[in-house]
N, C-alpha and C positions, 0 to 999 in steps of 0.2 A: 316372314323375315325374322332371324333371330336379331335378337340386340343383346350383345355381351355390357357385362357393369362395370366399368372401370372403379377401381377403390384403388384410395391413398391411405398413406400411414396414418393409423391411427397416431391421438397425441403420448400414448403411452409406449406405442413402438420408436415413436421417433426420440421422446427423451431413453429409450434404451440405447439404442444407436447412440447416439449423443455420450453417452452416457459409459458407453464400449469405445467409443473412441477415445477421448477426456482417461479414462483408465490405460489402453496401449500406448498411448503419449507421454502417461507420466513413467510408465515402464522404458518405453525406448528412447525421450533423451538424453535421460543421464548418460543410457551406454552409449549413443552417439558421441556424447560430450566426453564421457571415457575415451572413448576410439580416437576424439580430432586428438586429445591433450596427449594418449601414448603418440600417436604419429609425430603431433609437433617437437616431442621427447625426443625418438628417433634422431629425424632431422636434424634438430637443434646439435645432439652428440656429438652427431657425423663432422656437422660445422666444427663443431671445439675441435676435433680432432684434424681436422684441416688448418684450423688454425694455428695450432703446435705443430704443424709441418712446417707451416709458412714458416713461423716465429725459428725456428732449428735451419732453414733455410737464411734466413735473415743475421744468424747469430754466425755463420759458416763465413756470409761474405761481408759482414761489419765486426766479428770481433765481441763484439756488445748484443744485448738484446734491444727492441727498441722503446723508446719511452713512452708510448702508448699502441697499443694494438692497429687502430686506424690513422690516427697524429691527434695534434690538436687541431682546432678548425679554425679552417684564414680565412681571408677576404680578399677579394681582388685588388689587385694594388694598380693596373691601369686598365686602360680599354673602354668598353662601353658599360661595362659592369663595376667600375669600381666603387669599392665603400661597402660591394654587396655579399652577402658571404656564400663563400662557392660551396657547391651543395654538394654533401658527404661522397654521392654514387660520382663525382668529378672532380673528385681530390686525389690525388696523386700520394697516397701515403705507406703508411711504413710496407706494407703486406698489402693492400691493393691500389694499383692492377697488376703490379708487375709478380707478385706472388699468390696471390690471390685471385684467379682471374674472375668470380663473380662478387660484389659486393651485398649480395645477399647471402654470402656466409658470414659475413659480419655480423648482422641484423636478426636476431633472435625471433623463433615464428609468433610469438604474443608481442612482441616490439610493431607497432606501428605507425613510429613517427615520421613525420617529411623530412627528407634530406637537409632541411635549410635551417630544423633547428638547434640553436645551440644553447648551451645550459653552463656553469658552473656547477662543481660535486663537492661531497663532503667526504670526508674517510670514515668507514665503515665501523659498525661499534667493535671495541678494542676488549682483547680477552681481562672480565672483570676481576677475575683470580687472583690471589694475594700472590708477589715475586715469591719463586720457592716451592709453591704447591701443588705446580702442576706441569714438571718438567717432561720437556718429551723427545730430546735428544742431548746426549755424551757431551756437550757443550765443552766439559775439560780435559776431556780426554782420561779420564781418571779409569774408564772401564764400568762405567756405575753410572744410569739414571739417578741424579737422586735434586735434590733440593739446589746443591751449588752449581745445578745446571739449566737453574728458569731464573737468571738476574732482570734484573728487571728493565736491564737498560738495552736485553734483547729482547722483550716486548716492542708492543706496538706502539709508536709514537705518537699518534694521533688518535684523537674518536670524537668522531661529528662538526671537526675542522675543516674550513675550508681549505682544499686541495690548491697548492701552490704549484706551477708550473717548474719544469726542472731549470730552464731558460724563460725567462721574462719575454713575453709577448711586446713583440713591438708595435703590432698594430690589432689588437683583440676585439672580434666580433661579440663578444661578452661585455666590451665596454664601450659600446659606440666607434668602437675601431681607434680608439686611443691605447696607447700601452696599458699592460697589465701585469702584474707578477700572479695573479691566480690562473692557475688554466683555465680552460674553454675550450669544453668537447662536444661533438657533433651527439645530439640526445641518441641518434640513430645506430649509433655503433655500442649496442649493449653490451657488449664482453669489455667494454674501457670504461662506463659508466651506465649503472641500473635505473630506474625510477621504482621508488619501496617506499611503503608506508611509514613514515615518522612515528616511531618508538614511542616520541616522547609528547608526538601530535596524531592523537590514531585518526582522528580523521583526514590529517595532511598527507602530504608524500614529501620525499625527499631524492634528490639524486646522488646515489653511493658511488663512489670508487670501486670501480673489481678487478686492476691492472695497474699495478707497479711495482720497478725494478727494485724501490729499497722499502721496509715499512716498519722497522726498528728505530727506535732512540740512535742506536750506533749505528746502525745501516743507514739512515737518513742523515747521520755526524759525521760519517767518514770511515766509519768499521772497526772493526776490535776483533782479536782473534779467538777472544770468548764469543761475538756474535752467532745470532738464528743465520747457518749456513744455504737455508731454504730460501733465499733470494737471488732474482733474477740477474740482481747488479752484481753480483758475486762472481771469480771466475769459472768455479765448476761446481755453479747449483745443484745438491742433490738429485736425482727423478722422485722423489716426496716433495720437491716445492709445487704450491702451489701457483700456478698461471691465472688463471682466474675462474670467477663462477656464475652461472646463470640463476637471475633469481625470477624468474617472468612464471615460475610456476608456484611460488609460494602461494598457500591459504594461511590466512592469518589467524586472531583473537586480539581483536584493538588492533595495535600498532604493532605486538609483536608474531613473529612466524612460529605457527604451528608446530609439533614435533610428528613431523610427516616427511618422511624418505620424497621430498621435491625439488632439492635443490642441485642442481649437476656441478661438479668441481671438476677443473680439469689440471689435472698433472702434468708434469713436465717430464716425468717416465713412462705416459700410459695412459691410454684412453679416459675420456671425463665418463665420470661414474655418479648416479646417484646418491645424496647424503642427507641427512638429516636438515632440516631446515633452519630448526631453531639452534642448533650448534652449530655452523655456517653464521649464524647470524652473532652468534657470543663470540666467535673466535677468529671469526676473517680467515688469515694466512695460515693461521695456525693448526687448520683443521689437518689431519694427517692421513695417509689413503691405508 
């Protein structure tokens, strides 16, 4: 009768194995992680770009654009739920449902927050540039980029303030549901406000602004006809203003964003496009396509 010999791996074959696998692991998931982060990219685009249909949609039968992309986020006011705050994907707002019919083009694909919550934001850091030296449109019509078209009072009026609501909140889920004059946005709706690492706390975050109609000294005052024309609240915004921008793809250094093509901006003439990170982050509105 034969008797065959069963053998196992030896201990030096099997840390080879071990050893060959640990090696195509570290090879493939970066490009895995490559691959989700293009696709999420995609996606994400497509959404901006549905977005700025709605919002063109929106400006057709109101005249105006609207003052936040999703709204600001309420609370029930009777019923069984009142006091409670009604969660984003069942909010009746500017662009969804009725323009928007899913609410996961709102919600950025690294966005993963629950509907129910809500945050106050800050405004976005403001281009640090001395007034004068870094004009980037005709502001006087003179025929000539030059100095007496970056005043300073069509800069950005804020940076790292808290974001005031355009209408005072009468009954704000940001404040125990008492009145408020700051907004209060649903964290879920990333194209109205971000969650970013604090500049100035690299280990914190902070929630940014990435959508409104005015963001000038004079644009936030009432206007001037020397003002940045690239605003919303404007009657015939140029297609160079900026809508708003996705930052869920930044890599940073501390607190501030890398100078890595990850940030998408979306135009109000033209598809959202990739830009630089770390100039998105120095210049908000100001970035130009």
């Amino acid at each position: 009768m034969n008797k065959r010999l069963s053998r196992g791996f030896t201990m030096i074959e099997l840390l080879t194995v071990i050893a060959i696998i640990a090696i195509l692991s570290a090879i493939l998931l970066p490009v895995l992680a490559r691959a989700k982060d293009s696709a999420y990219r995609s996606s994400d685009i497509q959404d901006m770009n549905e977005i700025r249909s709605a919002l063109q949609l929106y400006k057709v039968d109101n005249d105006v654009y609207p003052p936040a992309i999703l709204g600001y986020a309420s609370i029930y006011m009777t019923g069984p739920n009142i006091g409670q705050v009604i969660p984003a994907n069942a909010y009746n707002g500017h662009l969804y449902s009725k323009r928007l019919p899913s609410f996961e083009t709102l919600r950025p694909a690294y966005n993963r927050e629950p509907f129910n919550i809500v945050v106050k934001a800050v405004w976005p850091k403001a281009d640090n540039r001395a007034p004068g030296t870094a004009p980037i449109l005709d502001l006087d019509g003179d025929g000539d980029i030059d100095a007496n078209d970056d005043p300073s009072d069509a800069r950005q009026a804020f940076d790292g303030t808290v974001v005031l609501a355009e209408t005072p909140l009468a009954a704000s889920p940001c404040n125990g549901g008492a009145p408020d004059t700051d907004a209060c946005f649903y964290k879920v709706s990333g194209y109205d406000v971000a969650a970013v690492r604090d500049p100035a706390n690299p280990g914190g975050m902070r929630n940014e602004l990435r959508y409104a109609r005015f963001w000038t000294v004079w644009g936030t005052g009432g206007g001037n006809a020397m003002d940045d024309p690239r605003q919303l609240g404007y009657d015939d915004p140029p297609e160079s203003t900026v809508v708003t921008w996705n930052s869920f793809f930044r890599e940073y250094d501390g607190g501030i964003p890398r100078r890595i093509r990850k940030e998408l901006v979306l135009f109000l003439g033209g598809a959202a496009r990739t830009f630089d990170s770390r100039d998105v982050h120095e210049r908000s509105w100001r970035v130009m396509p």
